[in-house]
N, C-alpha and C positions, 0 to 999 in steps of 0.2 A: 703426396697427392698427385692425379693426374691431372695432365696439362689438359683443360678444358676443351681450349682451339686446336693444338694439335690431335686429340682424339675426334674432333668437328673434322680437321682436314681430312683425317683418313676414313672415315666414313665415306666424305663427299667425294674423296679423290677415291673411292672405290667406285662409285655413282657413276664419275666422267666415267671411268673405266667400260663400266657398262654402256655409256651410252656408246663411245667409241666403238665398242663392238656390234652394240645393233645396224650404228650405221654402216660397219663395214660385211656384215652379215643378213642385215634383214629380217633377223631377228628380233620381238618385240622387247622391246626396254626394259619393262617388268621382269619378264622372264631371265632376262638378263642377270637383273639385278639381285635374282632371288641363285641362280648360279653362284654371283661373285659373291653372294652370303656364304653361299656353302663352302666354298674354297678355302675365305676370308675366316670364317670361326673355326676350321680344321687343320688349316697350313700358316696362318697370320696372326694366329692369339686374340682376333677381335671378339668382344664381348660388347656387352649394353653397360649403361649407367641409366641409373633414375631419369636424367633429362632425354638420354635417348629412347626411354620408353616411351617416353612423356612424346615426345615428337612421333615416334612410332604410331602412338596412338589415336595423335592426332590426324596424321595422314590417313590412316584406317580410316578413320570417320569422314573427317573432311570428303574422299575416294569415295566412301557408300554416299554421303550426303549427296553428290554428285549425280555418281551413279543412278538415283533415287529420281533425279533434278530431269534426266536424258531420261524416264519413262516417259513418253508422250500420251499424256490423259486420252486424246483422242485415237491411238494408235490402241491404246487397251480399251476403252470403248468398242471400237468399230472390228476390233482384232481380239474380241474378247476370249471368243471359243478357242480357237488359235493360242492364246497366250496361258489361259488357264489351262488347258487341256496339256499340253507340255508342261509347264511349272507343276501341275500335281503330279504327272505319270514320272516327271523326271527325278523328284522325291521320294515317292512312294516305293518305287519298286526296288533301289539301290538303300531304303532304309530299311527294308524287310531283308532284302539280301545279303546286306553286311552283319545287321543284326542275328541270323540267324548262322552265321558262317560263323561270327565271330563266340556264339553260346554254345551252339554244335559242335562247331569243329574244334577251335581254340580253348572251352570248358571256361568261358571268362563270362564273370557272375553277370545276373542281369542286368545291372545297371551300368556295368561296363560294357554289354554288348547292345544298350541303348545310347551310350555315348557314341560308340562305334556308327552304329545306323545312323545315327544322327548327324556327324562327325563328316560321313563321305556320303552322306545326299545332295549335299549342299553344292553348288556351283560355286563360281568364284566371281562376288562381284565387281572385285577389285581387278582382277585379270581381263575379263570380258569388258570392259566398261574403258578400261585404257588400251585395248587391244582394238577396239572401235574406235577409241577418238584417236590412235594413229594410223588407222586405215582410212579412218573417214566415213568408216559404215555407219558410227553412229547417225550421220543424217540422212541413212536410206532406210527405208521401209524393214527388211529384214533385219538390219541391225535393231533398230526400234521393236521389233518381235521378239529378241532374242533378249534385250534390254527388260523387256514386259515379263517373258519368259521365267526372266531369272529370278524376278520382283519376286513370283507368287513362289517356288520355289525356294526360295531362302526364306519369305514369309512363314511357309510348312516347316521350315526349322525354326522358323523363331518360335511358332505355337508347340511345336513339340516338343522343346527343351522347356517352355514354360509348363505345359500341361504335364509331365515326368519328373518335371525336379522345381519348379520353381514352390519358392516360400511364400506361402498367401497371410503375407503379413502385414500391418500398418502399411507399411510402406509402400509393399508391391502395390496396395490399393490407393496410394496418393500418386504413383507414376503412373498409373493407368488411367484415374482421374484428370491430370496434369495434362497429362499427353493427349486424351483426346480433345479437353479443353482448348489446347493449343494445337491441335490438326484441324478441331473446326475453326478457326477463327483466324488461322495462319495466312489462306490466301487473297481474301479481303484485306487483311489488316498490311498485311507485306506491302501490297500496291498502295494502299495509304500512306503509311511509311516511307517509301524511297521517294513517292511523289513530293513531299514534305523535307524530307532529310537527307535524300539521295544525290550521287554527281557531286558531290565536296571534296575537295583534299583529305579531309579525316576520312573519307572513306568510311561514312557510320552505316552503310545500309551490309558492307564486308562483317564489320563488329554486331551487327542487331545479327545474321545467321550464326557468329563463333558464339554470341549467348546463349542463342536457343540449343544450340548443339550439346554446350558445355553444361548448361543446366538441366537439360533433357538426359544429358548422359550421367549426370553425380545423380539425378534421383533413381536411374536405373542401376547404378554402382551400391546405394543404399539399401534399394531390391534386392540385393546379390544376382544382380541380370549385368549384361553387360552395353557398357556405355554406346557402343556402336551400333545395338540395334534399334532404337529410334531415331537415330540419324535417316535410315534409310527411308522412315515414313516420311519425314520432315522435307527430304526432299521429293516427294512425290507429292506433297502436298503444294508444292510451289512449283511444280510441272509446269505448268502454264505457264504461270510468272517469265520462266525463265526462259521458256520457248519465244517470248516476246524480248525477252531479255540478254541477246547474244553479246553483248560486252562482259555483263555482268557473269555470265557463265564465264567466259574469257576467262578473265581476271582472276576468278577462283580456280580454275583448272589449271592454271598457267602457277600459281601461287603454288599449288598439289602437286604437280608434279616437279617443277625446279626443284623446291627444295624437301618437301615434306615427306610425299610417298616413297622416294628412296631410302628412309630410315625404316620405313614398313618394309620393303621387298628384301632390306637387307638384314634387318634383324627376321624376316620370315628363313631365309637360306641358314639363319646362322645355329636355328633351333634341330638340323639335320646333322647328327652324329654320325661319322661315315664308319667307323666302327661297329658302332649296333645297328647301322645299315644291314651290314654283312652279316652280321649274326643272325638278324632277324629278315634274311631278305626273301627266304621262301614263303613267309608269313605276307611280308609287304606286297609280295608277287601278284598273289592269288588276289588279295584283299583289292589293290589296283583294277586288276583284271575283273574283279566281280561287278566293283564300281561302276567301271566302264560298259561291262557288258550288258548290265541291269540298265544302264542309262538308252543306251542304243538298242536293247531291247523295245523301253517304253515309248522313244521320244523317235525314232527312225519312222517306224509305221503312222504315228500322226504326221507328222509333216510329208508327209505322201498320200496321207487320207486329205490333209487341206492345201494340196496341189503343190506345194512347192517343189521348186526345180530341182532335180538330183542333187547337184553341186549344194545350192543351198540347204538341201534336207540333210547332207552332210554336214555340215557347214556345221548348222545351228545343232547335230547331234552330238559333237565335237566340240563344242560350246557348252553347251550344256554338260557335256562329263567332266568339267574344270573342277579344280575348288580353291581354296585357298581363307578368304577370308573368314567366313562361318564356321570351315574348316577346323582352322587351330582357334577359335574362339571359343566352339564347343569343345573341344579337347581340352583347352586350358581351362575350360571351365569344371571340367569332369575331373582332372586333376587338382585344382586348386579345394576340392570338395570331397576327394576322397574316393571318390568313385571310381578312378583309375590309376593304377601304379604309372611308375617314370617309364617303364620299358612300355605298357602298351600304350601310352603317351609318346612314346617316341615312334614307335612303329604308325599311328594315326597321323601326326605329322608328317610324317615323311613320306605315307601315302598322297594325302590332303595336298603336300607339297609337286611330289611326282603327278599328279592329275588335272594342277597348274599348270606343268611343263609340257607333258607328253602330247596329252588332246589337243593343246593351244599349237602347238610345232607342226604337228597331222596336220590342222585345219589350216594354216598360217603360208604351208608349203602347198600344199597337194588341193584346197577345195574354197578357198577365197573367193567369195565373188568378186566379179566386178562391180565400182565405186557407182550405182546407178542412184540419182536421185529419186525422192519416194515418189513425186507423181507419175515418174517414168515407170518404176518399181509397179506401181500398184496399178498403171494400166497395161506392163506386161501378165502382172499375173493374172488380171482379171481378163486377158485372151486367150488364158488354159482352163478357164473354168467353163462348165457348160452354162449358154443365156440362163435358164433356167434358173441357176445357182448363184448368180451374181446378189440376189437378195440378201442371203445367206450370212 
């Protein structure tokens, strides 16, 4: 049998590993972490167990839940056109483009070159979400665009993985039920809640979110959807909440990242076979490159149609060509269903994964804005817009 804690230690002693290196590099933590995956299950024999999936998965969620938490109701409001106009173009056109490269060119059936589009339109909200809260951008105006950005964007994967492949059975129809019963009724009830039961040692208002999550997520699990895509409404729906809420963010983020989402970034690195890398790397190349280019096709020209600053129309283009978490979820899900063999399963991860890395390093290095707060933020920008347009 293996040793529980020792297989805990070297997980976690891969984790330090990684941090040690961001800080001596500069490099984002995550990104890190999903390296010392790749290393770690090719040169170190590391593998998963049931509990570490279990943890894995939790951090997945926990990470979207969050993510979900930093859209700013009033930021997608007031920033609507701006947020949706990005999230759909950034979608759309990398899902026709994969899909179509991966049926035409590659000869892989249709429902494996809708996994594929599906697979690398998706951003990464896991990456972008912790990449902001260790710059700090999340609490400026553009981070909060990009954050919004990403919402409706991974939203278009969630409806299109449901509207393609989901089972419209019992079930799907008490999780859809379920869930919006508890999205309408979440942000009223929450603030009743913590006002009542909140600030204790038990820490019950931390255990009333692990419910909704975990229960919200076993009835998407029983759908055959996966558990982590109502996380993300869940936390948009206590947006608010939480924006009032900065302890209580605190405390959950601080929980997610020490111990949790490192089991995520590094079982994400550990699913990258460096072998059928190689074999399949002319495949991965293109499919990367399409990715990308599809994204910065759609998403470059708006954010310069809605005035933003070179740097940041970068920024957020470069942002938005990440992926990661929706990533291998639709993968694994197209796998686990039949609809795609191990090799183009390997090849989708490992792009999913490369698109994590590569965009986020560009952006990271070369086109970062600077840390402005959002009223400063939104009244530089609104002195590049013409008067005229400030309505808008």
């Amino acid at each position: 049998m293996e040793n529980t804690w020792l297989v805990a230690a070297e997980w976690l002693g891969l984790a330090l590993v990684s941090g040690l290196l961001a800080g001596w590099t500069g490099v984002s933590i995550s990104l890190l972490e999903i390296a010392v995956g790749v290393l770690g299950g090719n040169f170190l024999g590391l593998h998963t167990t049931p509990w570490i999936d279990f943890l894995a998965g939790v951090g997945s969620i926990l990470l979207t839940f969050l993510a979900g938490a930093e859209v700013d109701p009033e930021v997608l409001r007031t920033k609507f056109k701006e947020s949706m106009s990005i999230g759909v173009i950034a979608f759309l056109l990398p899902f026709a483009g994969v899909l179509l490269y991966a049926y035409n060119a590659l000869h892989w059936t249709l429902q494996a070159a809708e996994i594929a589009g599906i697979a690398l339109s998706t951003t990464s909200v896991a990456v972008v979400y912790a990449v902001m809260v260790e710059t700090g951008l999340n609490e400026s105006e553009i981070g909060k665009i990009i954050l919004a950005a990403c919402f409706v964007n991974d939203l278009g994967t969630v409806v299109a993985l449901g509207i393609l492949f989901a089972n419209f059975n019992l079930w799907m129809l008490l999780f859809a039920i379920v869930t919006a019963v508890v999205l309408a009724v979440m942000p009223r009830f929450t603030r009743w809640y913590v006002a009542h039961y909140g600030n204790r040692v038990s820490q019950m208002e931390v255990k009333y979110f692990f419910f909704l999550l975990f229960f919200l997520g076993g009835l998407a699990s029983m759908a055959n959807s996966e558990a982590v895509l109502p996380a993300y409404l869940i936390g948009l729906a206590v947006a608010g909440f939480f924006l009032q809420e900065k302890n209580m963010a605190l405390r959950m983020r601080t929980m997610a990242f020490a111990f949790l989402t490192p089991f995520y970034f590094l079982k994400a690195g550990l699913f990258v076979s460096l072998p059928a890398v190689v074999a399949s790397a002319g495949i991965i190349i293109i499919a990367l490159l399409i990715k990308i280019a599809t994204k910065f096709i759609g998403v470059w020209p708006i954010t310069r149609f809605f005035k933003f600053e070179p740097r940041e129309g970068m920024y957020t283009t470069l942002l938005m060509s990440t992926g990661l978490t929706f990533g291998t979820i639709s993968s694994l899900f197209g796998l686990n269903h039949g609809y795609i063999n191990q090799t183009q399963y390997t090849i989708l991860v490992t792009v999913v994964i490369l698109s994590a890395v590569v965009p986020t390093l560009i952006a990271q290095a070369f086109f970062r804005p600077d840390r402005v707060p959002a009223p400063q933020q939104e009244k530089r920008r609104h002195a590049l817009i013409p008067q005229k347009e400030e309505g808008n």
